[in-house]
C-alpha angles and dihedrals in degrees: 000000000000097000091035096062088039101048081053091050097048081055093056094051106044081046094059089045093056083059102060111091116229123243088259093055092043085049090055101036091047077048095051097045084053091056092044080053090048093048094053085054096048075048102058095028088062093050095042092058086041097057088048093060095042081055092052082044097062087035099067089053101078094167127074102225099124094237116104118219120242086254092056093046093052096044090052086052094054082047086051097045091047088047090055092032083062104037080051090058089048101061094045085056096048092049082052087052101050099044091057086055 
């Protein structure tokens, strides 16, 4: 009954250790959840410039007529590019992020 209580206990506890991470795990998974942080901001901070320029966009049609200038158009495009530029980033970084993990 003895060895067989401590032969359970020795389980449990070799079964608790595997589940400590070393130093070195703790290291890449603190630097992959701040990859995963930097990405959100590269994130946001895309989508905040592009939103500005969507704004200035608007901005440059003073008539309702329903048709955008050139200038509009162009201007929503470059929105549009810094928006996917930045979602692209992102994901690099994300991939980054998950392979160190």
């Amino acid at each position: 009954m003895k060895k067989t209580l401590l032969s359970a206990c020795a389980a449990i506890s070799m079964i608790a250790l595997a589940g400590c991470d070393t130093p070195a795990e703790n290291a890449n998974e603190a630097a992959a959840e701040n990859l995963d942080d930097a990405a959100d901001a590269t994130r946001d901070q895309a989508e905040a410039t592009a939103d500005a320029m969507e704004d200035k966009a608007d901005a440059m049609d003073t008539t309702t007529d329903g048709v955008d200038s050139a200038a509009e158009n162009k201007m929503e495009a470059d929105a549009q590019a810094v928006r996917e530029q930045g979602e692209a980033k992102a994901d690099a970084m994300e991939d980054k992020a998950d392979a160190k993990d």
